[in-house]
C-alpha positions in Angstrom: 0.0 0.0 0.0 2.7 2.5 1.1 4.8 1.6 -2.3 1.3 2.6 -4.5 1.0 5.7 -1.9 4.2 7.0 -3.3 4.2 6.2 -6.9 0.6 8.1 -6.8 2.7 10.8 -5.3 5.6 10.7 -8.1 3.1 11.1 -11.0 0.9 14.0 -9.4 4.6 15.5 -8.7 5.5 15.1 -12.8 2.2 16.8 -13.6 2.2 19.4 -11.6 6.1 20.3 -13.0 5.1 19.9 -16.2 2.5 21.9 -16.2 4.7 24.5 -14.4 7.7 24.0 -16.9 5.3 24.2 -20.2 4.0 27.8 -18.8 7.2 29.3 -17.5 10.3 27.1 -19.4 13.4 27.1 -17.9 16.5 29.1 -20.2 18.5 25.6 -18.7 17.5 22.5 -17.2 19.2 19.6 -16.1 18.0 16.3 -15.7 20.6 13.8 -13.4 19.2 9.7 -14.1 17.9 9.6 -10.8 14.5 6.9 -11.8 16.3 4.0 -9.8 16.7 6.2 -6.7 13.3 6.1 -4.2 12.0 8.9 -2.9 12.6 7.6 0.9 16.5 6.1 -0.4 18.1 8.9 2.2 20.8 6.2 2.0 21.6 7.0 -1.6 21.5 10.9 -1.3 25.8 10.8 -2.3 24.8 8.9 -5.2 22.6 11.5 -6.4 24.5 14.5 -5.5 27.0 12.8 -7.4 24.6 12.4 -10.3 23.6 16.1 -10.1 27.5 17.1 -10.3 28.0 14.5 -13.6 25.3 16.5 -15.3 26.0 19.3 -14.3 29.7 19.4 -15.2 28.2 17.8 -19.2 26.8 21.1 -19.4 29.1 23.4 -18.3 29.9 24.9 -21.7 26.2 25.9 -21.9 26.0 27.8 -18.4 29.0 29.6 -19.5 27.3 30.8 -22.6 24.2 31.3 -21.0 26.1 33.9 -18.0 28.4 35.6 -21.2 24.6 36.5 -22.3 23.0 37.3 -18.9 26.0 39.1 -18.0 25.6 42.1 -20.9 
């Protein structure tokens, strides 16, 4: 029951950003491969800062173009 309880929660959660995101798009966004992490896997909260470094580092190049641009 708890394990339906909180993929109930994950979809309502997707909605509700993409709703947001298709009114108000972000200029960047990132997306880490975090789908095998659980929302109550405290234990794995390294592994997806880690994640959230990777991707973050693959689009570097882009963050520096987009703060040449916001910097004018």
């Amino acid at each position: 029951m708890t394990g339906t309880m909180v993929q109930a929660f994950n979809i309502i959660q997707e909605r509700i950003s993409r709703a947001r995101l298709a009114g108000d798009p972000p200029d960047l966004a990132l997306h880490p491969r975090l789908s095998d992490i659980g929302l109550s896997e405290f234990h794995r909260a390294g592994e997806a800062i880690d994640r959230g470094y990777e991707e973050t580092m693959a689009q570097i190049a882009a963050l520096k173009r987009m703060q040449d641009v916001f910097a004018r």
